[in-house]
C-alpha positions as CSV (number, residue, x, y, z in Angstrom):
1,X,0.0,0.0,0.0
2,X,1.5,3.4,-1.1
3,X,0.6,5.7,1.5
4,X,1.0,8.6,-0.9
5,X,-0.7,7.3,-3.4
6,X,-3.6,6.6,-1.1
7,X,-3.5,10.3,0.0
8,X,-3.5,11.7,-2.8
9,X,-6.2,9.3,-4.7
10,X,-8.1,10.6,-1.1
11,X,-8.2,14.5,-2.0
12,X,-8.8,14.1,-6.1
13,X,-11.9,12.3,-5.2
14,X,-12.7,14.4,-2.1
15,X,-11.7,18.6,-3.0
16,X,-14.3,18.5,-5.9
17,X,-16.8,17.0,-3.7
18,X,-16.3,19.4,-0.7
19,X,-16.4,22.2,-4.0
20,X,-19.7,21.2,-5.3
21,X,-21.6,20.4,-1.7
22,X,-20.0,23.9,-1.2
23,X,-22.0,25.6,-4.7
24,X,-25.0,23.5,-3.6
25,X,-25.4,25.8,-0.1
26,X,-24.6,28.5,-2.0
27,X,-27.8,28.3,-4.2
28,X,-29.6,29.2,-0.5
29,X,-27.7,32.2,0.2
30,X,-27.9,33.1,-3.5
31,X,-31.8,33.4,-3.0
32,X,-31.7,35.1,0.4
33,X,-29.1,37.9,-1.0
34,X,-31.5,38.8,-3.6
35,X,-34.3,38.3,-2.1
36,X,-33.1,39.7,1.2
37,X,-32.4,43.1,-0.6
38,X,-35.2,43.0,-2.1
39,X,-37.7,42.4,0.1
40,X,-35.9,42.6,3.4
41,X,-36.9,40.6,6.6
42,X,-40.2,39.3,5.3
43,X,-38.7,37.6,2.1
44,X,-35.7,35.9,4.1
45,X,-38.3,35.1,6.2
46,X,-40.2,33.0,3.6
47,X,-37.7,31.6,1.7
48,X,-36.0,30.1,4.9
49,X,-39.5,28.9,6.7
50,X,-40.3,27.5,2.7
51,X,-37.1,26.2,2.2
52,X,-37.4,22.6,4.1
53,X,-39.7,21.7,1.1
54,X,-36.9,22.4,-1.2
55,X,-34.0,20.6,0.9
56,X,-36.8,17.7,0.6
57,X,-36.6,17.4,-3.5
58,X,-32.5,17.8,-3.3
59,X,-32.2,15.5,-0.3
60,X,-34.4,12.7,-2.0
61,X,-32.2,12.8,-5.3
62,X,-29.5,13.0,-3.1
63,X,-30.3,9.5,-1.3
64,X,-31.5,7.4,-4.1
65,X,-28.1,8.5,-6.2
66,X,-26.4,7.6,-3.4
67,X,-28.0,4.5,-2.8
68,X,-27.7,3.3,-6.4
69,X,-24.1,4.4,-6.5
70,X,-22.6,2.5,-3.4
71,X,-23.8,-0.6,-4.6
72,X,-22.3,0.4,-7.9
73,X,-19.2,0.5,-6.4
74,X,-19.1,-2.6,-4.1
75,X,-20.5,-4.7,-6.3
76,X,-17.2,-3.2,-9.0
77,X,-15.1,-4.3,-6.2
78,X,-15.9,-7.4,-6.5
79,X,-15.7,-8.1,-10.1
80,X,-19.6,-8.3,-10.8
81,X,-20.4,-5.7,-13.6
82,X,-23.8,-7.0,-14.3
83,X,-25.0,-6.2,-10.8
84,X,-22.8,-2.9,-10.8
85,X,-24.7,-2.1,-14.5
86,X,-28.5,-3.0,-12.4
87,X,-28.3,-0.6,-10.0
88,X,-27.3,2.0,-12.2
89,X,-30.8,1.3,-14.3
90,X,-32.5,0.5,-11.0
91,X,-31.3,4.0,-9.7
92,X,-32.3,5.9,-12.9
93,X,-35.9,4.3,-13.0
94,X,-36.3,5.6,-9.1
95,X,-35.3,8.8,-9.7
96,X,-37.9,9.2,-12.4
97,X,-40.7,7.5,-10.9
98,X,-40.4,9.5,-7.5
99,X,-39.8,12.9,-10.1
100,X,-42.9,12.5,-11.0
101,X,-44.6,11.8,-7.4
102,X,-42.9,14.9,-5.8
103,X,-44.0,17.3,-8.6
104,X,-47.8,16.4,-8.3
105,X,-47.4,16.3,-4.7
106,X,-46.0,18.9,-3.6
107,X,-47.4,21.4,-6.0
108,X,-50.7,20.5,-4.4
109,X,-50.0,20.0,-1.0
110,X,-47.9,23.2,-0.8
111,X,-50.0,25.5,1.3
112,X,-50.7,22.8,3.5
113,X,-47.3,22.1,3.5
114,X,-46.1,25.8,4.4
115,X,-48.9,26.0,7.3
116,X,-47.3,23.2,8.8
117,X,-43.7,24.7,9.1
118,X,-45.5,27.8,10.6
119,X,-46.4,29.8,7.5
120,X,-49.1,31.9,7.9
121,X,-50.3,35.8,6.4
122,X,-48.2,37.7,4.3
123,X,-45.1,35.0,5.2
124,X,-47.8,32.0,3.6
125,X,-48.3,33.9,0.6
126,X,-44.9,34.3,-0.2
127,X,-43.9,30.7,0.4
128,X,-46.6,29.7,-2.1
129,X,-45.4,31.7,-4.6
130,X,-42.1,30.3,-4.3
131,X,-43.2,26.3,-3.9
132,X,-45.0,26.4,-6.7
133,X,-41.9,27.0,-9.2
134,X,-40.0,24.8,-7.0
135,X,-42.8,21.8,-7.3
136,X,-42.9,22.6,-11.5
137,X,-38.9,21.6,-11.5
138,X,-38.9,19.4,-9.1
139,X,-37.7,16.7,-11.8
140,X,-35.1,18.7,-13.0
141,X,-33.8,19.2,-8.9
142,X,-34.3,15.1,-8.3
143,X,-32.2,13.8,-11.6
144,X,-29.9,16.4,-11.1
145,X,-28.8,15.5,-7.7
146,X,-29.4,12.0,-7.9
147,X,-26.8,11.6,-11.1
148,X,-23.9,13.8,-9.2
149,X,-22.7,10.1,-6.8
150,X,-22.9,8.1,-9.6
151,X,-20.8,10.8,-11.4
152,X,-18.0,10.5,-8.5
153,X,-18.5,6.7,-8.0
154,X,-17.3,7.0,-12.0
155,X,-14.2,8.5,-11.3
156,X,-15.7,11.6,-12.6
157,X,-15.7,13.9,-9.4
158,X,-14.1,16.3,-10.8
159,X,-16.7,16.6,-14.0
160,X,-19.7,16.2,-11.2
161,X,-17.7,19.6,-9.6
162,X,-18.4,21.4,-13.2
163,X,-21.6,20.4,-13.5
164,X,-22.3,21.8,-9.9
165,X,-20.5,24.8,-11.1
166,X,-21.9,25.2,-14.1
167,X,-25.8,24.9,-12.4
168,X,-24.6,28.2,-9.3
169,X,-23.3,30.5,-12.7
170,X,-26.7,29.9,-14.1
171,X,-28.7,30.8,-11.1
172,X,-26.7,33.7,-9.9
173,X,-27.3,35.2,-13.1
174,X,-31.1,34.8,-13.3
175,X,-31.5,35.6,-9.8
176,X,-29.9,38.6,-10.7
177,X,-32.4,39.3,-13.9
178,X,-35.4,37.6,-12.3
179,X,-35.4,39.4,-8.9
180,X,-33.6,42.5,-9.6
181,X,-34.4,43.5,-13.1
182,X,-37.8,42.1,-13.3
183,X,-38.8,42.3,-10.0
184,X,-39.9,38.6,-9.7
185,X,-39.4,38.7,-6.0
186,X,-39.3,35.1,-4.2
187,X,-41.3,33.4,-7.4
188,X,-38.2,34.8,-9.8
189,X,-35.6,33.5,-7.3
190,X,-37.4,29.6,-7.5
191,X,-37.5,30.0,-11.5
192,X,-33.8,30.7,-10.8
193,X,-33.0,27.7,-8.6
194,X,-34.6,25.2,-11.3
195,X,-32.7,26.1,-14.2
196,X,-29.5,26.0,-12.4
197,X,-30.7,22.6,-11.3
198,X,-31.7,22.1,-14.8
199,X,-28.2,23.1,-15.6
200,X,-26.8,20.9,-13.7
201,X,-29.2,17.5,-14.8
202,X,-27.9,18.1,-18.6
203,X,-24.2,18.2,-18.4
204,X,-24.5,15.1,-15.8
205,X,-26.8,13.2,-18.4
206,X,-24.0,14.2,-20.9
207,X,-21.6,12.6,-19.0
208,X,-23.3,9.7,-18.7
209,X,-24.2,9.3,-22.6
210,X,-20.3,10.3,-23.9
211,X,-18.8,7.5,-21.0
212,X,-21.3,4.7,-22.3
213,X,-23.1,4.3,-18.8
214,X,-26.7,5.7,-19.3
215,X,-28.7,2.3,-19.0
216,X,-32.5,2.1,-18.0
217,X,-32.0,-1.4,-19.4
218,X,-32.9,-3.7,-15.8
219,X,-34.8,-7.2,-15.8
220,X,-38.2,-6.1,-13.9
221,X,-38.2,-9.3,-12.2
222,X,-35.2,-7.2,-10.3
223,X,-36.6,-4.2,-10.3
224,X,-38.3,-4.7,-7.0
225,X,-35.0,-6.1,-5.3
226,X,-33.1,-3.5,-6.2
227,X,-35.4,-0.2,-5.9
228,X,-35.3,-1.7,-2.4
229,X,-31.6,-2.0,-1.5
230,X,-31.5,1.4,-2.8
231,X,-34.1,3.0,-1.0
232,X,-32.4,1.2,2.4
233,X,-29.2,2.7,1.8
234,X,-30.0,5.8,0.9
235,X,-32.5,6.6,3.4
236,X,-29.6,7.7,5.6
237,X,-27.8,10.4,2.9
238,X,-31.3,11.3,2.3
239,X,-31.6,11.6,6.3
240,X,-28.1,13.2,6.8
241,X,-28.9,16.1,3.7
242,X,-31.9,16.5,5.4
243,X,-30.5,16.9,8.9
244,X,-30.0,20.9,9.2
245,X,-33.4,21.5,7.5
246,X,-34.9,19.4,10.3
247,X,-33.4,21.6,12.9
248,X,-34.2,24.3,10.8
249,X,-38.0,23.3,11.3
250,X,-37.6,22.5,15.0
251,X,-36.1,25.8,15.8
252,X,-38.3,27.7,13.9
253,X,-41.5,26.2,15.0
254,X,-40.0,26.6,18.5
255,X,-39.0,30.1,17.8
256,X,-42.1,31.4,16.7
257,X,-43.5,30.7,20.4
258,X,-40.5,32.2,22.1
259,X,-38.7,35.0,19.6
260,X,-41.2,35.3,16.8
261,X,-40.1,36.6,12.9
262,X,-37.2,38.7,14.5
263,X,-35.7,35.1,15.9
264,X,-36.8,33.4,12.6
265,X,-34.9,35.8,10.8
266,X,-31.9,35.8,13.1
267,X,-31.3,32.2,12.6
268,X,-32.4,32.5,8.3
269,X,-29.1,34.5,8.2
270,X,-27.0,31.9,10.8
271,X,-28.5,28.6,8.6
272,X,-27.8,30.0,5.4
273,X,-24.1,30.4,6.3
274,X,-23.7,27.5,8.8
275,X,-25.8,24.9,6.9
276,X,-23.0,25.5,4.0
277,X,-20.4,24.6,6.4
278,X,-22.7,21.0,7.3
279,X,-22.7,20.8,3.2
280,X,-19.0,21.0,3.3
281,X,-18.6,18.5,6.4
282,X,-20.9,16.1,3.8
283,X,-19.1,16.9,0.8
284,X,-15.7,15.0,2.8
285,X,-17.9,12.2,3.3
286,X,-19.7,11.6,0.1
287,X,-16.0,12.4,-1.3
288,X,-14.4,9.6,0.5
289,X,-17.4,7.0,0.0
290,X,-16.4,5.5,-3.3
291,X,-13.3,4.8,-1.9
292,X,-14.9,3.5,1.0
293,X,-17.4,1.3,-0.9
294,X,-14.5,0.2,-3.0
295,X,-11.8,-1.1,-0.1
296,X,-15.2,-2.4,1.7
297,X,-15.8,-4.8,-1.6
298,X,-12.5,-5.5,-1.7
299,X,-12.3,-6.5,2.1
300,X,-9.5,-4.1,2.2
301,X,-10.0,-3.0,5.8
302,X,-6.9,-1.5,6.5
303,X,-7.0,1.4,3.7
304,X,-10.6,1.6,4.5
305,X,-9.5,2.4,8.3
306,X,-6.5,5.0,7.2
307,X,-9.2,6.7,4.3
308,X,-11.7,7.1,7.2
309,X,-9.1,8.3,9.4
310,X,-8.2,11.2,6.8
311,X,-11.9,12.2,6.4
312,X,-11.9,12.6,9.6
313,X,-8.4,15.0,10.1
314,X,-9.6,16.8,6.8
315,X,-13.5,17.3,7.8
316,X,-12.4,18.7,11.7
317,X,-9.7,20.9,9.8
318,X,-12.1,22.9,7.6
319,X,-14.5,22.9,10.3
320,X,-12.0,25.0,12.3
321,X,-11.3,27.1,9.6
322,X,-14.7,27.6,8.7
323,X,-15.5,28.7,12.3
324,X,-12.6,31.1,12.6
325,X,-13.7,32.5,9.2
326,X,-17.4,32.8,10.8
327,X,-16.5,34.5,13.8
328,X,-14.4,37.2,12.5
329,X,-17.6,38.1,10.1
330,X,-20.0,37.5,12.4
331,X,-20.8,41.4,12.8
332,X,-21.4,41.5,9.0
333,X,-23.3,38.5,7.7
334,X,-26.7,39.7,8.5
335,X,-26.4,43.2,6.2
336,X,-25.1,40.8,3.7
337,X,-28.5,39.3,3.2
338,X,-30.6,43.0,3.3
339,X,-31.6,42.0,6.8
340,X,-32.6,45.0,9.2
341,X,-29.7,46.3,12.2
342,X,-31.8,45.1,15.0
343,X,-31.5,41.2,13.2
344,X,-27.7,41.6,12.3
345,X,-27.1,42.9,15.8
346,X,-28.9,39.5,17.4
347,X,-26.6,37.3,14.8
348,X,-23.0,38.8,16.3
349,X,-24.5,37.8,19.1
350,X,-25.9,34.3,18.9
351,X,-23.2,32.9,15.6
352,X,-20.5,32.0,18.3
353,X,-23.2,29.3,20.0
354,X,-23.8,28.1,16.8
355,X,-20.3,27.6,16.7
356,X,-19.6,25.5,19.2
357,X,-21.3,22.4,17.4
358,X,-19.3,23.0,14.1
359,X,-16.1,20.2,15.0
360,X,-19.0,18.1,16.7
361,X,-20.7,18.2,13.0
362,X,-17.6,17.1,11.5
363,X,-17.7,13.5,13.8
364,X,-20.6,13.1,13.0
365,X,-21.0,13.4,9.5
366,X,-18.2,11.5,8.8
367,X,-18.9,8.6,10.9
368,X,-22.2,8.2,9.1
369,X,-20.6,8.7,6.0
370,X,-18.8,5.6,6.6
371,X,-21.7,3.6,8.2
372,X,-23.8,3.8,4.4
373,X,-21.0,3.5,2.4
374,X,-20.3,0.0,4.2
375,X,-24.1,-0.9,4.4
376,X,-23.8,-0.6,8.2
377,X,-27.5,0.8,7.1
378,X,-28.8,0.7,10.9
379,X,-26.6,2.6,12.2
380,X,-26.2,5.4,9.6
381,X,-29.8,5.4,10.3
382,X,-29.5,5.9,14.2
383,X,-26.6,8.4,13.4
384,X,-28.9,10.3,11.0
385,X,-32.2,10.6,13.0
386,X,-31.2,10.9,16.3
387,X,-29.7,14.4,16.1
388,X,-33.3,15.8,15.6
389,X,-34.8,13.6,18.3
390,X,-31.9,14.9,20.8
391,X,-32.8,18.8,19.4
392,X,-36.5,18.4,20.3
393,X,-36.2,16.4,23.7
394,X,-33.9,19.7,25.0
395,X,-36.0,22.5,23.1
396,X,-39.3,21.0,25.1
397,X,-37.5,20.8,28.6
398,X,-34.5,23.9,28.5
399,X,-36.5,26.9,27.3
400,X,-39.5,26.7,29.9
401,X,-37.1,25.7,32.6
402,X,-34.1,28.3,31.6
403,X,-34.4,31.3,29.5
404,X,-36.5,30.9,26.4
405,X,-35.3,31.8,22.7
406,X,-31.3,31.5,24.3
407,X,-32.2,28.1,25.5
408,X,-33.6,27.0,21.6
409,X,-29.8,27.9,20.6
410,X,-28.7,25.8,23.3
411,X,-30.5,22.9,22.5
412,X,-29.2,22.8,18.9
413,X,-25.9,23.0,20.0
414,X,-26.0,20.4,22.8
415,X,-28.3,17.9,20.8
416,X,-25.2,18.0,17.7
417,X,-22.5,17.3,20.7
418,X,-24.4,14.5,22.3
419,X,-25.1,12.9,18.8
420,X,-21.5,12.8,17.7
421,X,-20.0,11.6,21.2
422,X,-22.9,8.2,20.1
423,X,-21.3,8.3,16.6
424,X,-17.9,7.7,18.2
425,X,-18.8,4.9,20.6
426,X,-20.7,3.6,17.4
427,X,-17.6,3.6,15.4
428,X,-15.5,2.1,18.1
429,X,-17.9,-0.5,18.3
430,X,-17.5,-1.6,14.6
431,X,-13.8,-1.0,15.0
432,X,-13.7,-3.7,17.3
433,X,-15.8,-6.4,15.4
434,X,-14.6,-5.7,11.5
435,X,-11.6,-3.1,11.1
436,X,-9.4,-5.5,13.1
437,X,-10.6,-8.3,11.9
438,X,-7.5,-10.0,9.6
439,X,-9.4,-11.5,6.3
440,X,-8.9,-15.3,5.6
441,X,-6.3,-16.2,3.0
442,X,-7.2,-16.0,-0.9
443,X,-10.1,-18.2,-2.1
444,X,-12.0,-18.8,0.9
445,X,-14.7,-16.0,0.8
């Protein structure tokens, strides 16, 4: 094993991920900016209480690429292309079938949908207008996302990068004529979302037609099978893309008792920055997982112990960086997004809580990284869910008992530490049982 070799393999798989999980926070702050400055509290307001329906859309293509694209690369490992080539058709069929559901779903469901996160008035109106141009694309989102692992688990990390690249260009720009020039408002910066999206799904289907591995071609006497293996997989990358917008609908739900729309705002400005941080954190994951899938296939436990071990140095490193970065802006991010001088006053103040969890985060997300990408599905699954379960046992019992609004910060923070200290005696746990455990000599698997 050529320990620089295996580093270097490491960051050409994982820089261009951490780059386009990086672009695909950006496309939030994108529409607050705009739509912050030009609408000012209430539009932040109901893009960020609307935007938990959008994560949704990305999140679900998000865990059925994954899904398809883990198997892809075990079953590569071990020398079984037909397999490898079924879940690639398996995947593709899912992502279309369930395109189709979300659209007609959520476009009619959306108002119910926004009154459940809390939407109501002037802030439900708004929402609407921007879930229904959300709901229209929502195929174009879906594909998009779902082709960018089976991109990387090709070897293709960097193209998936471009194509993520290519997708933010497109939106800044029409975000730019839509809002500002046409006055669009939040409806103009969902038109601009899609297309980048849209963007995005065409240069990754391009990829996949030049390199030969579009294939919708599956025997439907395994289509059940393997919709199935895929949907249990990538229940937890759907789960961990999810996880901030969960927490984004706790606190805000919470926060509309205890700090109302100034606190929902407050913490619009802190997620939009933060949550691309926790895309980051991800990115280092998903980077590292077809190396992971690969050396699990393989039974290669050893480089699959030292690649874990460098997600893990690289994910707490940028986390440090990223918070160092935060804190010395803190005192500027919130006229960054139009909001008013009362708001960015409140974010100085609360950003260095949020802080706290970053390196926490990092654990975390790493250690369930490496639970899916081994099809340890149960406990990616614990890893994934139990965050939010943690965030809404402390937000019922803190804030009555100790200080309100202060206390929902708090419990975000304390619920993240407390899931990644499980994480590591989770890990440890498998540690014990499989990466120490010496394979038996050639031929008798």
């Amino acid at each position: 094993m050529n320990q620089t070799s295996d580093v270097r393999t490491f960051f050409q798989y994982v820089i261009p991920s951490v780059l386009s999980f990086a672009l695909s926070g950006v496309y939030t702050i994108v529409d607050g900016f705009f739509v912050g400055n030009s609408i000012g509290d209430l539009g932040l307001s109901a893009v960020n209480i609307a935007y938990p329906i959008v994560a949704v859309i990305q999140a679900l293509g998000t865990g059925i690429g994954m899904g398809g694209a883990i198997y892809y690369s075990i079953y590569r490992a071990e020398k079984k292309e037909e397999q490898a080539k079924e879940f690639t058709a398996g995947a593709l069929w899912v992502l279309l079938i369930s395109s189709v559901l979300l659209t007609v779903s959520v476009f009619f469901s959306n108002s119910m949908l926004l009154r459940l996160l809390g939407a109501s008035g002037e802030l439900l109106t708004l929402g609407e207008a921007y879930i229904a141009v959300i709901a229209l694309g929502a195929a174009l989102q879906v594909i998009g996302t779902g082709l960018v692992p089976f991109i990387r688990n090709h070897g293709g990390s960097f193209y998936a990068m471009v194509s993520m690249i290519a997708g933010f260009v497109a939106n800044i720009v029409l975000d730019y004529l839509f809002v500002w020039v046409l006055g669009q408002g939040v409806a103009g910066a969902a038109w601009a979302t899609v297309v980048g999206q849209g963007v995005t799904m065409l240069i990754a289907l391009v990829y996949f037609i030049r390199n030969k591995q579009f294939t919708l071609n599956i025997p439907f006497s395994k289509m059940g099978n393997v919709s199935a293996s895929i949907i249990k997989i990538g229940i937890a990358p759907f789960g961990l893309a999810m996880s901030p917008n969960i927490s984004l609908i706790l606190i805000n739900r919470f926060s509309v008792s205890y700090g109302g729309e100034p606190a929902i705002a407050t913490y619009a400005c802190i997620a939009y920055v933060i949550c691309i941080i926790y895309l980051i954190l991800q990115g280092v994951g998903d980077g590292s997982q077809p190396l992971l899938s690969r050396y699990y296939g393989e039974k290669n436990f050893d480089r699959l112990k030292s690649t874990r071990n460098l997600a893990y140095g690289f994910a707490i490193f940028l986390s440090f960086v990223a918070c160092v970065i935060l804190y010395l802006t803190k005192g500027s991010l919130g006229m960054l997004f139009g909001a008013s001088s009362a708001v960015n006053t409140e974010i100085a103040k609360i950003m260095p809580i949020f802080l706290v969890s970053v390196p926490f985060v990092a654990i975390l997300r790493i250690t369930t990284a490496s639970f899916y990408a081994t099809e340890k599905s149960a406990f990616s699954y614990v890893l994934t869910f139990i965050e939010p379960l943690f965030m809404l046992v402390l937000m019922l019992i803190l804030p009555p008992l100790f200080g309100g609004q202060v206390m929902i910060w708090w419990g975000t923070v304390l619920a993240r530490v407390l899931s990644a200290l499980l994480a590591l005696i989770l890990k440890n746990h498998v540690d014990q049982k499989e990466l120490n455990f010496t394979p038996p000599a050639a031929g008798t698997f």
